[in-house]
Every structure is written in structure tokens, then in C-alpha cells.
Biopython code that builds the backbone (N, CA, C, O; Angstrom):
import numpy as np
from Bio.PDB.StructureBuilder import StructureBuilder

atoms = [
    (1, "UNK", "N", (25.408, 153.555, 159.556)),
    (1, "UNK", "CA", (26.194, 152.419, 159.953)),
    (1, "UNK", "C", (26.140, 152.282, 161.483)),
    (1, "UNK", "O", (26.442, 151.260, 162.098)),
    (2, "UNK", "N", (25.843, 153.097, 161.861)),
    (2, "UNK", "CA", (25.933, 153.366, 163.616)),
    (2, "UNK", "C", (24.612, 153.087, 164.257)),
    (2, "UNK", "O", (24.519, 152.755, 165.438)),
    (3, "UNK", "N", (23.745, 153.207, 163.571)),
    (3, "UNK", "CA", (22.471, 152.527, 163.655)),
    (3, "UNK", "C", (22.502, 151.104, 163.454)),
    (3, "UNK", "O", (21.932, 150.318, 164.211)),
    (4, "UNK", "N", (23.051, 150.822, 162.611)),
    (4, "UNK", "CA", (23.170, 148.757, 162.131)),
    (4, "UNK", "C", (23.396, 148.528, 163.743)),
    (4, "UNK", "O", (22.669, 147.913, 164.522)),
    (5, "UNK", "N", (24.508, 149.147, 163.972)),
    (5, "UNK", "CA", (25.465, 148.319, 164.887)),
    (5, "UNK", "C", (24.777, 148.557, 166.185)),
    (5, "UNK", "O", (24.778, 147.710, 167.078)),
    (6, "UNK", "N", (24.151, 149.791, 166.292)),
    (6, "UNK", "CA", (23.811, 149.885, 167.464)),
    (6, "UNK", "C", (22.824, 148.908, 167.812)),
    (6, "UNK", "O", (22.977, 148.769, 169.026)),
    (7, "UNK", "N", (21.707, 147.995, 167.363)),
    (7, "UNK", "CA", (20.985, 147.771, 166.943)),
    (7, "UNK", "C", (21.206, 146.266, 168.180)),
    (7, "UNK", "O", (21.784, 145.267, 167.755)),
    (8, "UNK", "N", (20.745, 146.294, 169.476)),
    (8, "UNK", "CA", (20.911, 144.941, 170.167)),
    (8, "UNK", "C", (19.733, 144.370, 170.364)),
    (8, "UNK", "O", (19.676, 143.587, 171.312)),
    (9, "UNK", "N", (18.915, 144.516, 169.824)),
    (9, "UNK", "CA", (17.553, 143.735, 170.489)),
    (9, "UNK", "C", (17.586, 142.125, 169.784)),
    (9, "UNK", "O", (17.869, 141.803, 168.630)),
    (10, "UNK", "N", (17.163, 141.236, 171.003)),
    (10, "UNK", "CA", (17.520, 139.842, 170.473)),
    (10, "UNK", "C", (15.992, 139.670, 169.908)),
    (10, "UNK", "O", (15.656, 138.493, 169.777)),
    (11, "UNK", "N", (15.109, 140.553, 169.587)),
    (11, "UNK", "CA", (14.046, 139.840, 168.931)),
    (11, "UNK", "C", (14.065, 140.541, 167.285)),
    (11, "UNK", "O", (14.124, 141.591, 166.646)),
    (12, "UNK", "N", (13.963, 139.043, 167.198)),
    (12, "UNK", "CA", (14.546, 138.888, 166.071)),
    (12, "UNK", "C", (13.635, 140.069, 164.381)),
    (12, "UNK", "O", (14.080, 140.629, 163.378)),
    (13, "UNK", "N", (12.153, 139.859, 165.059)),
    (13, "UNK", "CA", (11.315, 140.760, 163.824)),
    (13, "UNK", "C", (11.513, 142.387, 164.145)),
    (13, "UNK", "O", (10.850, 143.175, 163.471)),
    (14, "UNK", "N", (12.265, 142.807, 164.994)),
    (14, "UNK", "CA", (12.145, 144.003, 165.120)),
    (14, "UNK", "C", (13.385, 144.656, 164.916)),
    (14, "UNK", "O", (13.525, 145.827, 164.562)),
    (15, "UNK", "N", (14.774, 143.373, 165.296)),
    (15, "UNK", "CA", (15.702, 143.540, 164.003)),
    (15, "UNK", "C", (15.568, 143.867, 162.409)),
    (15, "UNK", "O", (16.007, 144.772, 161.700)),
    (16, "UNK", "N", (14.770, 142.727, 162.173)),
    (16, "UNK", "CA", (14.527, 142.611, 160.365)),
    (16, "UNK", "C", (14.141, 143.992, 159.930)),
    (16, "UNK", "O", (14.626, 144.573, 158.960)),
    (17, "UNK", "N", (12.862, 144.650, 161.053)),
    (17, "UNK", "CA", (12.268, 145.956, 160.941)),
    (17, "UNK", "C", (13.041, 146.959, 160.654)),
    (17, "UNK", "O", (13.068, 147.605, 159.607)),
    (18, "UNK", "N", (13.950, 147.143, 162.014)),
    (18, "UNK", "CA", (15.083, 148.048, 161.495)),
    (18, "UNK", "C", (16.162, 148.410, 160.794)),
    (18, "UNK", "O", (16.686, 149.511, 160.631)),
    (19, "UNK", "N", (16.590, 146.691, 160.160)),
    (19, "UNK", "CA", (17.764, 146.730, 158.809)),
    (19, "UNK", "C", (16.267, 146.908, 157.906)),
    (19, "UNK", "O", (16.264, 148.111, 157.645)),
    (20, "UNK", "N", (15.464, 146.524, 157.525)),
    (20, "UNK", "CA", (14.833, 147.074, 156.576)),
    (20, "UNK", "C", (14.802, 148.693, 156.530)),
    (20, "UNK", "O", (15.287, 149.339, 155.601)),
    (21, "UNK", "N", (14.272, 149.162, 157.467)),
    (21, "UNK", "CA", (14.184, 150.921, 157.293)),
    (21, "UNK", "C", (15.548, 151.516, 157.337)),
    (21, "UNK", "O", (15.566, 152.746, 157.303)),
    (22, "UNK", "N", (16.523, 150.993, 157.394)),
    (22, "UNK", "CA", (17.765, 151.373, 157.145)),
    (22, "UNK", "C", (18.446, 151.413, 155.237)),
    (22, "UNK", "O", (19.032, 152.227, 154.523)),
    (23, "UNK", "N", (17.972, 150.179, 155.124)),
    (23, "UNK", "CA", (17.887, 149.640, 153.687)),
    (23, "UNK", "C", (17.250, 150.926, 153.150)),
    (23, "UNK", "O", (17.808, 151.776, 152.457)),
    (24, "UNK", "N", (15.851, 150.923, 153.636)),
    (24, "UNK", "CA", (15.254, 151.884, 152.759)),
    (24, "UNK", "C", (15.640, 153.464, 152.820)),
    (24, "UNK", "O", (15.158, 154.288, 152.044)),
    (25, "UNK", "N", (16.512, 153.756, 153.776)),
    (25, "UNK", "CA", (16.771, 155.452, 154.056)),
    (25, "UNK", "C", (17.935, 155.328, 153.488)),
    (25, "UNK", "O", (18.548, 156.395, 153.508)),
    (26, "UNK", "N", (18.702, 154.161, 152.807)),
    (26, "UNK", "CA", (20.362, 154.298, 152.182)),
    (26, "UNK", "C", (19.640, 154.344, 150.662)),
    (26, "UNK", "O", (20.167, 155.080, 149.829)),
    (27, "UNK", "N", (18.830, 153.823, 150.405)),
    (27, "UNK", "CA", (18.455, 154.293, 149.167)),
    (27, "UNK", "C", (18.103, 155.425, 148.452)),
    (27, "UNK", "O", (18.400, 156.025, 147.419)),
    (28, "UNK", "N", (16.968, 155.515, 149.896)),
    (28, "UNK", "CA", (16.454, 157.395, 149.405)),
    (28, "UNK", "C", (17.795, 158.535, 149.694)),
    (28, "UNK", "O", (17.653, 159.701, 149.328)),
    (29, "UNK", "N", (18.993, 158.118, 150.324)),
    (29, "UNK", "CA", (20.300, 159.098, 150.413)),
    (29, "UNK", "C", (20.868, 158.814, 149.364)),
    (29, "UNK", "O", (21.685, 159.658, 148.995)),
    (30, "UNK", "N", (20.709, 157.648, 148.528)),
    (30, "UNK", "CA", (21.575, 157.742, 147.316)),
    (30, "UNK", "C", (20.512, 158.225, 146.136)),
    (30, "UNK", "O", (20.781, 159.021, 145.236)),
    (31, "UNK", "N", (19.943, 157.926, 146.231)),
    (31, "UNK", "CA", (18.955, 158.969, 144.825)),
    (31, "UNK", "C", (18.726, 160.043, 145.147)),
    (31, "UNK", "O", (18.593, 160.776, 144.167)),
    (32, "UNK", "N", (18.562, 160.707, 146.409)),
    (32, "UNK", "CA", (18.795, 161.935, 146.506)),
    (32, "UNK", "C", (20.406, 162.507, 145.894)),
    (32, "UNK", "O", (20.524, 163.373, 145.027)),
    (33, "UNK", "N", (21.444, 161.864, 146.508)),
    (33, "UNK", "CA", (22.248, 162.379, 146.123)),
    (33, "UNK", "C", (22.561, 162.194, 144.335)),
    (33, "UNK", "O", (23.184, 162.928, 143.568)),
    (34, "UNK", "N", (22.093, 161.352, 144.180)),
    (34, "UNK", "CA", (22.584, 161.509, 142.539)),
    (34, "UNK", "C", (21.505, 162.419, 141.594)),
    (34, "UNK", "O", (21.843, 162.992, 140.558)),
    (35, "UNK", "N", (19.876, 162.436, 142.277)),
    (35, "UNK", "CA", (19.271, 163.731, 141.625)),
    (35, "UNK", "C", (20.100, 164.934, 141.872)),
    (35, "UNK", "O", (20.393, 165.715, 140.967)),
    (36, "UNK", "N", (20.568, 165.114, 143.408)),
    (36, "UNK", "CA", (21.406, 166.435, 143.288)),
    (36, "UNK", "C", (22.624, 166.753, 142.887)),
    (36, "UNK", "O", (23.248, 167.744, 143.267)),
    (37, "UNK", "N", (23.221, 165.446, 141.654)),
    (37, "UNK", "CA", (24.581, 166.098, 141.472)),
    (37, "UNK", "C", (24.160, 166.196, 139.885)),
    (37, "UNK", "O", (24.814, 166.774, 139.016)),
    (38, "UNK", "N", (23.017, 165.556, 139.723)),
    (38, "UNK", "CA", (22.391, 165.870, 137.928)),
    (38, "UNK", "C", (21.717, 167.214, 137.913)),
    (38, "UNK", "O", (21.615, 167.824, 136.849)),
    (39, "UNK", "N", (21.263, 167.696, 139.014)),
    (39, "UNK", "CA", (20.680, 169.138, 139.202)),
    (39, "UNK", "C", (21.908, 170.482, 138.677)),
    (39, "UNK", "O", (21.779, 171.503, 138.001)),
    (40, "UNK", "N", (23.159, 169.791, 139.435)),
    (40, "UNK", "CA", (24.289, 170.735, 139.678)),
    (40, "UNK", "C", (24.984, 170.687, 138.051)),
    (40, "UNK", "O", (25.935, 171.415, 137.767)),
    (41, "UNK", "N", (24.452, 169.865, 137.192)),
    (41, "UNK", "CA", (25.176, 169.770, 135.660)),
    (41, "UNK", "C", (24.623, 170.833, 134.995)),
    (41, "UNK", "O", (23.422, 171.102, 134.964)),
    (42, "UNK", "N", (25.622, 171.508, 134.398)),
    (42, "UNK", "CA", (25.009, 172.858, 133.230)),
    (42, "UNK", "C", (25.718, 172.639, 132.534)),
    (42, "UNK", "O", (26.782, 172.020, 132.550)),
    (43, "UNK", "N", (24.756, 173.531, 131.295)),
    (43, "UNK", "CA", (25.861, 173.675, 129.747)),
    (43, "UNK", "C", (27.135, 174.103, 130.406)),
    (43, "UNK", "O", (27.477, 174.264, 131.577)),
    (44, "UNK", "N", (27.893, 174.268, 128.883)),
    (44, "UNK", "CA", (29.513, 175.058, 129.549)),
    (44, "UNK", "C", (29.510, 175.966, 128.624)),
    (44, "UNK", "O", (30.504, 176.262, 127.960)),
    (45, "UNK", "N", (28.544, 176.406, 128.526)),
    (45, "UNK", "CA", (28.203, 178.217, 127.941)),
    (45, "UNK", "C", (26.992, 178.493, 128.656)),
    (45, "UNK", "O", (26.066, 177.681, 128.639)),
    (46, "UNK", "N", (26.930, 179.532, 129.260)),
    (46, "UNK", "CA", (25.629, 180.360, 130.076)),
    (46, "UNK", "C", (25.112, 181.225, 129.029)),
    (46, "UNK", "O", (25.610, 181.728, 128.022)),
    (47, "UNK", "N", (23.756, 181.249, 129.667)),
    (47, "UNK", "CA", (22.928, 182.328, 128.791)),
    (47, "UNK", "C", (23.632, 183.339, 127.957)),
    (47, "UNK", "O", (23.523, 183.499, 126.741)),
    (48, "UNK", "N", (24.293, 183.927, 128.711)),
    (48, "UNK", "CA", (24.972, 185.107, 128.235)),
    (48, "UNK", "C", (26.001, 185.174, 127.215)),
    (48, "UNK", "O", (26.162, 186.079, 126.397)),
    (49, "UNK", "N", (26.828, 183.881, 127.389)),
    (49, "UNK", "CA", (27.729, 183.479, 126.164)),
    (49, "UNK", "C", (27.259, 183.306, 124.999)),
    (49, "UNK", "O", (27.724, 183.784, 123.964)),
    (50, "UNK", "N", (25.798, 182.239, 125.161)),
    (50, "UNK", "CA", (24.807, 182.070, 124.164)),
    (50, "UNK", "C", (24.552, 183.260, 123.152)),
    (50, "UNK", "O", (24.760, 183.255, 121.938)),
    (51, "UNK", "N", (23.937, 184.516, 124.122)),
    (51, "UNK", "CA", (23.591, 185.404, 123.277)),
    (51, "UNK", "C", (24.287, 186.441, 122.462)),
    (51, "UNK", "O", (23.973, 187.210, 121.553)),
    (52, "UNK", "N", (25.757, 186.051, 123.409)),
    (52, "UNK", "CA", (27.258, 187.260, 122.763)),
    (52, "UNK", "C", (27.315, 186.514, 121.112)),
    (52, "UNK", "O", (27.368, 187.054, 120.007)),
    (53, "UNK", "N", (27.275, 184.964, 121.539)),
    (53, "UNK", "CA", (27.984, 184.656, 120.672)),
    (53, "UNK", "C", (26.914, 184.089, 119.336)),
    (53, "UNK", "O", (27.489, 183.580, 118.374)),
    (54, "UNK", "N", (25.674, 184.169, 119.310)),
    (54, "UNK", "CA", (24.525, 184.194, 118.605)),
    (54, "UNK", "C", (24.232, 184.958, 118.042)),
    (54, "UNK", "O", (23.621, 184.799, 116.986)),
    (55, "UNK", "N", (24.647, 186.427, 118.669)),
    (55, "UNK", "CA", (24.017, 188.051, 118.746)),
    (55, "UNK", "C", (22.826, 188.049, 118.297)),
    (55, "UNK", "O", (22.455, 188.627, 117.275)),
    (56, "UNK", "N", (21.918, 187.167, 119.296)),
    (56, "UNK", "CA", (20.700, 187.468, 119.818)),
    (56, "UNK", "C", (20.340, 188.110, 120.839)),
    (56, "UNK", "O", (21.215, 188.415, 121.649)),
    (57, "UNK", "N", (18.687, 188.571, 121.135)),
    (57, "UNK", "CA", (18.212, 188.811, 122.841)),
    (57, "UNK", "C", (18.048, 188.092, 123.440)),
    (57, "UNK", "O", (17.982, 186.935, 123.023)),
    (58, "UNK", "N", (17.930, 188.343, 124.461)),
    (58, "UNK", "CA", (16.745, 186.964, 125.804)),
    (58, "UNK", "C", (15.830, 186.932, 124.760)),
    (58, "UNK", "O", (15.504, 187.748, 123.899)),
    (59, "UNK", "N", (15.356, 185.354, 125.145)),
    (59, "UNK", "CA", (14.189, 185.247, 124.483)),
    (59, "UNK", "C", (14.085, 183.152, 124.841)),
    (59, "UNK", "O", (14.868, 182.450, 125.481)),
    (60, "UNK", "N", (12.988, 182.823, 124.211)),
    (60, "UNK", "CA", (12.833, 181.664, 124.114)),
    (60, "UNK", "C", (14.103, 180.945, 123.544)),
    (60, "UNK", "O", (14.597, 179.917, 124.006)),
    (61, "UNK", "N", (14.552, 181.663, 122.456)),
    (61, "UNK", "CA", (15.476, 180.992, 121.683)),
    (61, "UNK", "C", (16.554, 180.316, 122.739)),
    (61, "UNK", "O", (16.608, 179.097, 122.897)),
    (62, "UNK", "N", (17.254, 181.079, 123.317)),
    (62, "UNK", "CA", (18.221, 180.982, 124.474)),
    (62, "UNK", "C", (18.056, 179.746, 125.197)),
    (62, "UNK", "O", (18.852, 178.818, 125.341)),
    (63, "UNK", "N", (16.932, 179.892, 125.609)),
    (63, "UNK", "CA", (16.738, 178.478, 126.464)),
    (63, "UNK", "C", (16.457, 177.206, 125.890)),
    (63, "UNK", "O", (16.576, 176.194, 126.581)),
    (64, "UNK", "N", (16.129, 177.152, 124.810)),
    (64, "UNK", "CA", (16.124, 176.147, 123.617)),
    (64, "UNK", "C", (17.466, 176.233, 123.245)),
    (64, "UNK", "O", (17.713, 175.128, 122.762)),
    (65, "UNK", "N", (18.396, 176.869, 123.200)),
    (65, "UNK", "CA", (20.095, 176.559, 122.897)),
    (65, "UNK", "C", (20.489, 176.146, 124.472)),
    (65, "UNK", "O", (21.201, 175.145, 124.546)),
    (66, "UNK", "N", (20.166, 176.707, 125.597)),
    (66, "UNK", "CA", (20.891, 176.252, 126.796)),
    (66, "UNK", "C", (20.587, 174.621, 126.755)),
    (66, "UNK", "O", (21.441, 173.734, 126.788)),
    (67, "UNK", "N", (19.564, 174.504, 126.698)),
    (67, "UNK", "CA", (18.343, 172.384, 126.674)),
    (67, "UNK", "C", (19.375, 171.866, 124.850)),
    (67, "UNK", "O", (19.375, 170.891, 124.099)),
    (68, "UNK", "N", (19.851, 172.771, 124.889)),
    (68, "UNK", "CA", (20.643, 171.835, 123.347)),
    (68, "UNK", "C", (22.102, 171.054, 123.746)),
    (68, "UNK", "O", (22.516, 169.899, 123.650)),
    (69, "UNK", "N", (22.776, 172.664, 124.374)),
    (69, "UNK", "CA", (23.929, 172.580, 124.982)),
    (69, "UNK", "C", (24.021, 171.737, 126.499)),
    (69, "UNK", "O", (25.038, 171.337, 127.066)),
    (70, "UNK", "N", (22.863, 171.642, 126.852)),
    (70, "UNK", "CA", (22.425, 170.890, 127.940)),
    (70, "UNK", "C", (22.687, 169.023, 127.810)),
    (70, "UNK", "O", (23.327, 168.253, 128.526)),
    (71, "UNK", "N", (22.007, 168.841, 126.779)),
    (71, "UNK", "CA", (22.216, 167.372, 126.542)),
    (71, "UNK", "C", (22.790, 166.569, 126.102)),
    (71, "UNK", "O", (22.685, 165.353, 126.258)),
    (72, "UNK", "N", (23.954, 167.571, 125.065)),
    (72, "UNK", "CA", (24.925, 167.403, 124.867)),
    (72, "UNK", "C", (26.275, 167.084, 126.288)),
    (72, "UNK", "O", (27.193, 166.277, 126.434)),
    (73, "UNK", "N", (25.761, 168.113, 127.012)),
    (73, "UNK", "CA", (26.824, 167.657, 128.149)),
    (73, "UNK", "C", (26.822, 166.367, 128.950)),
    (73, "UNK", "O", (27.743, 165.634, 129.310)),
    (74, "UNK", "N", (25.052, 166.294, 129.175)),
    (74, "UNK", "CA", (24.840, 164.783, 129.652)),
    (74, "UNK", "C", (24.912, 163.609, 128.849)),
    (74, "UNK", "O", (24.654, 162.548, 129.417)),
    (75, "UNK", "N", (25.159, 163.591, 127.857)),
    (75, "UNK", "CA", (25.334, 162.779, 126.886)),
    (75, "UNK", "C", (26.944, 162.243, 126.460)),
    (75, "UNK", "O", (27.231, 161.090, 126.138)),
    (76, "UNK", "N", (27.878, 163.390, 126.551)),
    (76, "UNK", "CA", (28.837, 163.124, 126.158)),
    (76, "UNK", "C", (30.125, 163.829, 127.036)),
    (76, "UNK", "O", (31.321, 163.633, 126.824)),
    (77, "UNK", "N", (29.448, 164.816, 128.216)),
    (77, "UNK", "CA", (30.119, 165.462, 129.197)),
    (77, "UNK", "C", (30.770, 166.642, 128.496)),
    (77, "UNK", "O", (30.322, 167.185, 127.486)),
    (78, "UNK", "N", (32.086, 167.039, 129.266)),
    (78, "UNK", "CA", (32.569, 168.435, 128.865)),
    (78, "UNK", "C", (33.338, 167.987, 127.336)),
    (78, "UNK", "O", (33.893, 166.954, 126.963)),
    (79, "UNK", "N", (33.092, 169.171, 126.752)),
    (79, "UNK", "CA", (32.968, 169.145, 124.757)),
    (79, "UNK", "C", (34.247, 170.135, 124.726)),
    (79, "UNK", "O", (34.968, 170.187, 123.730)),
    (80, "UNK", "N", (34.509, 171.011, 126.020)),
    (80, "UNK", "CA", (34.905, 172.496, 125.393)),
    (80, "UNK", "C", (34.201, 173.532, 124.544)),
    (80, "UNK", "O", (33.355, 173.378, 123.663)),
    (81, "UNK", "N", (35.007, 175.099, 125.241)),
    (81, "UNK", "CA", (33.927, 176.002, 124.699)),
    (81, "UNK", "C", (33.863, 175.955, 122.793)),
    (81, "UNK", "O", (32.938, 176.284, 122.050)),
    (82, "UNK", "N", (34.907, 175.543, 122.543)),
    (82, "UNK", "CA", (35.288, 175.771, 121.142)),
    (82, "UNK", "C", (34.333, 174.855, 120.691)),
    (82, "UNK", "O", (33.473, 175.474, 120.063)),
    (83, "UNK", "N", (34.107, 173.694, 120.729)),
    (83, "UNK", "CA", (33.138, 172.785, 120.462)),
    (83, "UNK", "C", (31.936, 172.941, 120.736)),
    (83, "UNK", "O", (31.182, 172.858, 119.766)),
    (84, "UNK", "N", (31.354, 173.190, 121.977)),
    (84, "UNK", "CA", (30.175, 173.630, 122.539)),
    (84, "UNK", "C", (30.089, 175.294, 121.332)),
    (84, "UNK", "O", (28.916, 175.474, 121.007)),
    (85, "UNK", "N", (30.593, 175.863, 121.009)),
    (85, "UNK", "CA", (30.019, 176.944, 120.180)),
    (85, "UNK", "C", (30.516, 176.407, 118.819)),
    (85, "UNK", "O", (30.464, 177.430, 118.137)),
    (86, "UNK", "N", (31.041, 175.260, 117.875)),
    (86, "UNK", "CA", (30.798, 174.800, 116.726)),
    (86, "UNK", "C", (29.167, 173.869, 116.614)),
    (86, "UNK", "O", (28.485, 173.540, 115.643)),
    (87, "UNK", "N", (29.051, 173.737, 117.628)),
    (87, "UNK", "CA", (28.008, 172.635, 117.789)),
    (87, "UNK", "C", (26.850, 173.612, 117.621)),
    (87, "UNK", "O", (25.924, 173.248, 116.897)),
    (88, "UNK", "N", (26.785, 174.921, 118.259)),
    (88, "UNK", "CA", (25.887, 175.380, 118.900)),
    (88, "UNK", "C", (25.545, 176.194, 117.491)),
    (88, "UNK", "O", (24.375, 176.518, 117.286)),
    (89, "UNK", "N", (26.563, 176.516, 116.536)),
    (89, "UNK", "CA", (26.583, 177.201, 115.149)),
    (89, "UNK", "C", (25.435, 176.679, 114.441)),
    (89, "UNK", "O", (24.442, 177.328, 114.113)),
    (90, "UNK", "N", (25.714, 175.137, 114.181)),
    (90, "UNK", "CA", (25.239, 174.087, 113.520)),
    (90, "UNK", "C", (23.750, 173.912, 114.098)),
    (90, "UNK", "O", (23.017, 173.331, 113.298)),
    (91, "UNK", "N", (23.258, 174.208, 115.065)),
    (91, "UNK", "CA", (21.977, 173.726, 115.696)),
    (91, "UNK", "C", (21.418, 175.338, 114.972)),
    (91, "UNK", "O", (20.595, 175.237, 114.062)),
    (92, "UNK", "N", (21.758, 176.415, 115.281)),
    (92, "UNK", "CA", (21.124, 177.476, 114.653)),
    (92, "UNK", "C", (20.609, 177.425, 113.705)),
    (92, "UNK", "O", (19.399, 177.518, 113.500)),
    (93, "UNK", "N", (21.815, 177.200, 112.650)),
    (93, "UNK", "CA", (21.923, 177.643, 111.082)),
    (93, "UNK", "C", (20.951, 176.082, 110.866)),
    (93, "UNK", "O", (20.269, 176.430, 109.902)),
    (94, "UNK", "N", (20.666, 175.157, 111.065)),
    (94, "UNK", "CA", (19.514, 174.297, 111.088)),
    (94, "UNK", "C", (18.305, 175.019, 111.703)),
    (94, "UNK", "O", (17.416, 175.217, 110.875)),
    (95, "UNK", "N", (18.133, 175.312, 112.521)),
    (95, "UNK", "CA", (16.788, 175.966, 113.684)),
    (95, "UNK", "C", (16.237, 177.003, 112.482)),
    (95, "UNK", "O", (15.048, 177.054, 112.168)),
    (96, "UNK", "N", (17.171, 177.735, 111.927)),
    (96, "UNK", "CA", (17.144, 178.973, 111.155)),
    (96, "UNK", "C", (16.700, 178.600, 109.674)),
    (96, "UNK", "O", (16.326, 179.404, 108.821)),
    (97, "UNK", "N", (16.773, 177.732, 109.589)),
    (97, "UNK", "CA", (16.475, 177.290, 107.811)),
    (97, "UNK", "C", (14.404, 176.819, 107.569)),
    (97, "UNK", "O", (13.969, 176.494, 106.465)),
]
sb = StructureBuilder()
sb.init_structure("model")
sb.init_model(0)
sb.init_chain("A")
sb.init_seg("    ")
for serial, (resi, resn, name, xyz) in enumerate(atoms, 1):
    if name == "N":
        sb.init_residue(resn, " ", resi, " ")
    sb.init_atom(name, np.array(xyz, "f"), 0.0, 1.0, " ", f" {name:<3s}", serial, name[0])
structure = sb.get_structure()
């Protein structure tokens, strides 16, 4: 914003120049910021809950339940753990059949 304003030159194309590259650096700060607050989203069970409550090992499986519990959150946001592990029952005992 301090750039807009600072901005006195009376010719006029080198104005346009610089609200344009302004335009364009408020854009790339807002998609940056919204890739980095979709980065910061996780299941609401970690690996480790996964596997207490699976009583499985590490393994592939895990991370194929975290990308389950994962899209569920982006999809419908926080579920709770109680839900997030009825849900997570149901994806098994399917995976498993």
C-alpha cells in the first residue's frame, strides 16, 4: 500500500507499470498465503494414533489412512477424534475385505 501511494511520477505509462506489478505481487502474496495455510491442514489423528488404534505397523497402509483422514478434513473440516476413528474403522474393514 505504501508503494501505491508512494508512487508520484506524472508519467502516466510508468504509473500503469507500477500499479500493474503491484497488482501482480498482491496476487502472488495471496496464493502464497493460502497454499501455506492448506500446507498447515492435517488429519486430526497422526500416524501414531492411526497405528494404536488400527494395531498396525508403519507401513504404506498408514499413509493411505493419514490421505483418507486427510480429505475428509478438507472436505468437511474438524469431524472429531471419535468420528475421525468411526470413519477410519469403516475405511479399513472395506480396504480389508
Amino acid at each position: 500500500m505504501l508503494t501505491r501511494c508512494d508512487c508520484t511520477t506524472r508519467n502516466e505509462r510508468k504509473a500503469k507499470q507500477l500499479s500493474q506489478r503491484m497488482d501482480d505481487l498482491e496476487e502472488r502474496i495471496a496464493t502464497l498465503a493460502e497454499a501455506e495455510e492448506l500446507a498447515a491442514i492435517r488429519p486430526e489423528l497422526d500416524g501414531k494414533a492411526v497405528m494404536e488404534h488400527l494395531g498396525i505397523s508403519p507401513g504404506r497402509e498408514i499413509g493411505e489412512a493419514l490421505d483418507f483422514l486427510l480429505e475428509i478434513r478438507l472436505e468437511e473440516g474438524l469431524i472429531g477424534e471419535t468420528e475421525s476413528k468411526a470413519r477410519l474403522d469403516t475405511w479399513w474393514a472395506q480396504r480389508s475385505s
